[in-house]
N, C-alpha and C positions, 0 to 999 in steps of 0.2 A: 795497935788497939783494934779489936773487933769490932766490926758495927753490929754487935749484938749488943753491946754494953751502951750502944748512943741511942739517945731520942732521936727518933726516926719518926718522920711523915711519909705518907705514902701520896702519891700527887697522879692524877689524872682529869682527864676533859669531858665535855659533850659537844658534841654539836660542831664538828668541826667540818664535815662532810655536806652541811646544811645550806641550800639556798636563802634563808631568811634567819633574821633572829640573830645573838649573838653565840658567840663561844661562851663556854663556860668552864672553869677548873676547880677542883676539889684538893683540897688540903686535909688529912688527917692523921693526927696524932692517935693511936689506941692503945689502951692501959696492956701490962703483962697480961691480966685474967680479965675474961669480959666473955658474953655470952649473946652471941648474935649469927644462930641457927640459919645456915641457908645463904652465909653470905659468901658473894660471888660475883663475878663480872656483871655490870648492872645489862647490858643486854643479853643477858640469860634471864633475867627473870619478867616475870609478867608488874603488870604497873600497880595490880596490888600489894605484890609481895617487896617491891622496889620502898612503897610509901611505908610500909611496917618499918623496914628498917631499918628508913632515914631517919625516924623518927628513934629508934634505939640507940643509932649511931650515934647520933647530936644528944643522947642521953646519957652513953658508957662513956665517949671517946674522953681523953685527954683535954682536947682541944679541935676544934674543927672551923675553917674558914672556906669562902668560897670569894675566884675572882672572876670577871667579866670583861670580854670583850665588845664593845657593840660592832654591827655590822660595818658600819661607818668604819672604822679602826680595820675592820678584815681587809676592806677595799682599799684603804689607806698604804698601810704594811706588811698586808699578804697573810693570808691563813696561821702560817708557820710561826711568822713572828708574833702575831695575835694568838695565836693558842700561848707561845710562852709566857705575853707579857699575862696574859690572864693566871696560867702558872705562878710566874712570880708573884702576880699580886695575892694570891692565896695566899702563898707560903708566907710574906710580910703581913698579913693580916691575923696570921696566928697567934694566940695568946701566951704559947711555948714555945719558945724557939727551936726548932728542930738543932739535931747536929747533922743527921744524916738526909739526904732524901732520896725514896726510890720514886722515879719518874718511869709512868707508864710510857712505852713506845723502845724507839731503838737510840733517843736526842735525851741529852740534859739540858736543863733551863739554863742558857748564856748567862752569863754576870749581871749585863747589863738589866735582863731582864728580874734582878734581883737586888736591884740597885746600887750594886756594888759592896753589897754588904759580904764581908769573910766571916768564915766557919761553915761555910756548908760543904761537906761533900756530898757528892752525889753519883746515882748509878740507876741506870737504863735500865729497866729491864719489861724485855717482849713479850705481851700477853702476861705482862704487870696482872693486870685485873685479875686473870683466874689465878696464879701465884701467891700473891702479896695480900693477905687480910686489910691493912691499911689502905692500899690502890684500891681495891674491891669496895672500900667503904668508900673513899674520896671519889670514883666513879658514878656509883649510886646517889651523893651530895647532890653534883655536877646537875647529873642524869633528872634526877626530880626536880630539883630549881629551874632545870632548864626547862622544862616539859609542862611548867605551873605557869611559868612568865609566857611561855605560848602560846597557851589556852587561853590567858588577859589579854593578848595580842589578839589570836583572834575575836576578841569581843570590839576592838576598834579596827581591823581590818578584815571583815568580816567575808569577803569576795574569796578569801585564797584556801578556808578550812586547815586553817594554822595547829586549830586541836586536834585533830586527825591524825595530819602527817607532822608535826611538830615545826613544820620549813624544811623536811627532805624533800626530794624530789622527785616527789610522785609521778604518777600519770595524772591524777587529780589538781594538783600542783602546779605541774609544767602547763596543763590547760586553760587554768586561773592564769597565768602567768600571761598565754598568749592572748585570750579573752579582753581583759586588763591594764597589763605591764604589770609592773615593778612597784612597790610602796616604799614607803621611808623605810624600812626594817629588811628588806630585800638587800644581797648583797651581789651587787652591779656587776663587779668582776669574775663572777662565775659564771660558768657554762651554762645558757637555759634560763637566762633571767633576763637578759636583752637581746633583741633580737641581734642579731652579729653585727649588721651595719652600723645600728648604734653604741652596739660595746665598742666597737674600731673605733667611732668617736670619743667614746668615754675614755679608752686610755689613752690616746693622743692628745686628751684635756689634763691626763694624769701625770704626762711627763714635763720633768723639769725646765723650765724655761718654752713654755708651750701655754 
């Protein structure tokens, strides 16, 4: 059977490269004909043209869901497996169930992070976003959700200029950081968030039977 003929999502993230903040993954189902000029990897476009067509997206698509990882979970289970499970929970959040999924990157979302449900196949594909119309739309989701809930964040942590850089790692960022520390939304286990003698303590707190 071709996967031309299956409901297909297109699946991708934000925020994974980020000091602060959570991950975030896009799930999107889109109709055979739809009409959505300009769309493309969401870091191609500027953050006007990104809001336009989140806004069309969540108006044409099929179906569209978004999952979350918070930072707490990244430091927990590690980047990788926090980008999936937010992955999977997209995709289980859909109101259609996909048959197929194309998963931005070079990984498909593990079973378990789909909670073990069969009938998905699924398939990798590199620079998803500028390829795959659905990835490009699911990226963009991600991309805005994540980029609004940071801007609310820095209205309560107001030190770090969260609207700015979103929780990358600025020079503006990394100086808040040192100024500072760390906030609740910070994630501990990366590079540039604690100073190093304390990160040595942080994962020595993190290992089993410790």
């Amino acid at each position: 059977m071709g996967t031309e003929n299956l409901i297909t999502a297109g699946i991708d993230e934000a925020g994974r490269g980020c000091l602060a903040g959570p991950v975030v993954a896009g799930a999107v189902i889109l109709p055979e004909e739809y009409d959505l000029p300009g769309l493309t990897d969401s870091k191609k476009l500027d953050e006007a043209a990104r809001d336009r067509l989140a806004v069309e997206i969540k108006k044409q698509a099929v179906c569209w869901a978004l999952g979350v990882s918070r930072a707490q979970v990244v430091d927990q289970i590690n980047i990788l497996q926090a980008t999936f499970r937010a992955m999977g929970r997209s995709v289980l959040h859909l109101k259609v169930k996909p048959q197929m999924l194309m998963v931005d990157g070079n990984k498909t979302i593990p079973a378990p992070h789909l909670n073990g449900v069969a009938g998905f196949r699924q398939e990798a594909v590199v620079k998803g976003d500028l390829k795959i119309p659905a990835i490009s739309a699911a990226s963009i989701l991600a991309k805005t959700f994540r980029d609004k809930l940071m801007v609310q964040l820095a209205k309560r942590y107001a030190a770090y200029g969260f609207e700015i850089h979103k929780g990358y790692g600025t020079k503006v960022h990394l100086d808040a950081l040192k100024e500072h520390g760390p906030c609740a939304v910070h994630r501990m286990t990366f590079k540039g968030v604690l100073p190093e003698k304390k990160k040595a303590k942080q994962e020595r707190m993190c290992l089993p039977g410790i």
